[in-house]
N, C-alpha and C positions, 0 to 999 in steps of 0.2 A: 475363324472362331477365336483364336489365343490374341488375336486384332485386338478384337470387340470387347474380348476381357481385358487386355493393356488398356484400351482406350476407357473405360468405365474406370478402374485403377487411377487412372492419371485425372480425371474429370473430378471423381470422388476425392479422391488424397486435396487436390487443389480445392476444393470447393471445402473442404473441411479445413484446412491453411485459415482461407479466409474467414470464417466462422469463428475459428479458435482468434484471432486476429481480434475480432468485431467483440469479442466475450470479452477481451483484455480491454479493449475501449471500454464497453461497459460497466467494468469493473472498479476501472481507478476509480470514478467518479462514489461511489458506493463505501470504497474504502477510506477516501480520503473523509466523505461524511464521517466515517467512523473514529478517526482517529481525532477529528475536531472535536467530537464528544467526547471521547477519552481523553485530552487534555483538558477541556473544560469541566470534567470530574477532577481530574488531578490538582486543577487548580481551586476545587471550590475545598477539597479534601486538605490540602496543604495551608490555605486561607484560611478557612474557618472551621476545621476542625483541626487544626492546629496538630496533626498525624506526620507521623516520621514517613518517611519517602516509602519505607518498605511496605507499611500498614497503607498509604494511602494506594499504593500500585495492585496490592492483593483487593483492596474494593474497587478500584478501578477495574480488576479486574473480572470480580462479580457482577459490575452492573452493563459491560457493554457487549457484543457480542462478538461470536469467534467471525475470523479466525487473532482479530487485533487482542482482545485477551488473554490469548497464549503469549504474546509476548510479555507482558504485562504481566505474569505470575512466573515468567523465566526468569523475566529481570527482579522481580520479587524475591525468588529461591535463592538468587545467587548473589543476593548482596548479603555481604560477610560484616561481623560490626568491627573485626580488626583493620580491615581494607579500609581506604579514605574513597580510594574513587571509584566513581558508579559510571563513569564513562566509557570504560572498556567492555564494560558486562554491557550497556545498552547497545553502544556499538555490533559487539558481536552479536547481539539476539535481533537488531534490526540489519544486519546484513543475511541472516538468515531468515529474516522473514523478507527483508526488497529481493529476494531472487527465486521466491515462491509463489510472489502475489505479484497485483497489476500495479505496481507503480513504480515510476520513469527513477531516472539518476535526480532528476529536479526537489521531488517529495521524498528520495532518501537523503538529499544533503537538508533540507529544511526539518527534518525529525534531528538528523546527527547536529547539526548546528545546537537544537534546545535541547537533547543530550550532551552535551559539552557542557551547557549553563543545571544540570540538572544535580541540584543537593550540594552546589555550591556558595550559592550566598542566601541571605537573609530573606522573609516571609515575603514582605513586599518588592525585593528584587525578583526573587522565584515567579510571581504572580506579574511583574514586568515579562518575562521571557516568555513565560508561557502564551501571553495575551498577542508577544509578537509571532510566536508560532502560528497560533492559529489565525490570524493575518496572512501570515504566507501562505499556508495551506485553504485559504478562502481564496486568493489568488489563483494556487493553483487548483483549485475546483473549480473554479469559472474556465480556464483553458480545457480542465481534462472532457468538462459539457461543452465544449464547443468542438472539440476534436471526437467527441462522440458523437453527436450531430451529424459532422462534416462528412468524416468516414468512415462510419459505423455500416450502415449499408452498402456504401461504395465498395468495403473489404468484401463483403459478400458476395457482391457482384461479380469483382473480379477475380475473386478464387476462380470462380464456375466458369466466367469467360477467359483467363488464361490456359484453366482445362481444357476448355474446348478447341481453343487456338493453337495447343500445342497437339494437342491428338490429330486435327486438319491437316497440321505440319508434317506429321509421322506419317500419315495414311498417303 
């Protein structure tokens, strides 16, 4: 009997591994959408409504959805008007958001790269950076759907079938 509950234990835990796995495939693809609309608000807001960084990121951060908005009004709150630079404060609030959500080392150096150029030069250079951001990040949306694709159901699979394999081993 305490077998058969180990063995459903290890089946289950593993088959939920791969699930949780297969969610985080799912997910980058979702968030990266999200945050190519949040830069292309930020740049239409910096562009042509000619808004200070902090006003354009608190509507950026009204129109897109959570959970990429809570960054967007962190970094809002916490930019100071005696402070010059706004790349520590983005930093920090996009390391605390890459270690909550689904996306790789690849999509937090292409956010932190156009945090580094962010409120440091002029309309049309800003609107340069940003346009290559979201370049990168179309780049990387086309891999994050293709690795969802690939092994999105495979993880599934092999949760349950490592479960299984390893409970035959035990018994």
């Amino acid at each position: 009997m305490l077998k058969l509950i180990f063995s459903i234990i290890i089946v289950a835990s593993l088959t939920w591994l791969g699930h949780e796995y297969a969610m985080k495939l799912a997910n980058r693809p979702r968030y990266i959408r999200i945050w190519k609309h949040a830069l292309q608000i930020l740049e239409a807001e910096i562009v042509y409504s000619h808004e200070t960084i902090k006003e354009a990121m608190y509507r950026v951060y009204h129109q897109i959805e959570p959970p990429v908005n809570q960054l967007f009004q962190c970094v809002a709150d916490n930019i100071q008007p005696d402070k010059e630079e706004l790349y520590p404060i983005w930093q920090e609030q996009l390391d605390l958001f890459g270690r909550s959500y689904a996306l790789n080392n690849q999509d937090i150096d292409i956010l932190q790269q156009f945090g580094r150029t962010l409120g440091q030069h002029d309309v049309i250079q800003q609107q340069k950076y940003i346009r290559l951001a979201i370049q990168h990040l179309e780049r990387s949306l086309e891999e994050a759907d293709q690795q969802k694709l690939r092994y999105g159901n495979m993880s599934r699979s092999i949760g349950f079938l490592v479960g299984v394999f390893i409970v035959l081993l035990l018994l």
